[in-house]
Steps between C-alpha positions, in 0.01 A plus 500: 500500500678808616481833336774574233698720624546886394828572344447793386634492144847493363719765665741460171349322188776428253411664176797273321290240361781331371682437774144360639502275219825399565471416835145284430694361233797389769239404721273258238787328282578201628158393564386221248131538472331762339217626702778454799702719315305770437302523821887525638558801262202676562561531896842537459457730258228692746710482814800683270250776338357578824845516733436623853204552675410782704386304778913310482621867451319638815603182723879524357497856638370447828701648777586333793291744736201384195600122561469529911154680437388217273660276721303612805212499324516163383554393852210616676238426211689103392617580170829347627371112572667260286783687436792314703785763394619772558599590146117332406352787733677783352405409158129498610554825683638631209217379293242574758648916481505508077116340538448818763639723241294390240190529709610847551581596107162368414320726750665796395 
């Protein structure tokens, strides 16, 4: 089993917990069984409280000069094998520059 992964946190909790309750409520309704139902709540409800990540914050604001680093990176040490796209291997550049990020917040 791989290592979870570092995420570092929410980069903006929501503090309305109503409109987290609404949205596990949206999310859980139509589900028939109870235990269903409220295991669907509680992660939706999570997932809404919680919002963005910093580790999805840093890799949305990657540059494009960040990206090629990543990129280049990836290449020479095979963190790009298995990813047949183009598209696929800037997402995991971007992802592979917000875990690079992280690395560096938590050694500061």
């Amino acid at each position: 089993m791989s290592a979870a992964i570092n995420t570092g946190g929410p980069a903006f909790p929501v503090n309305d917990l109503q409109s987290a309750h609404a949205t596990a409520m949206a999310a859980s309704i139509d589900i028939e069984d109870p235990a269903e139902r409220e295991r669907a709540y509680i992660l939706a409800r999570a997932e809404a409280v919680i919002g963005m990540t910093m580790r999805d914050y840093f890799a949305s604001h990657a540059s494009e000069h960040d990206v090629q680093c990543a990129l280049e990176d990836l290449g020479r040490t095979g963190g790009l094998i298995g990813a047949p796209t183009g598209i696929d291997r800037h997402a995991i550049a971007r992802y592979a520059h917000a875990d690079a990020m992280l690395r560096a917040r938590a050694a500061s």
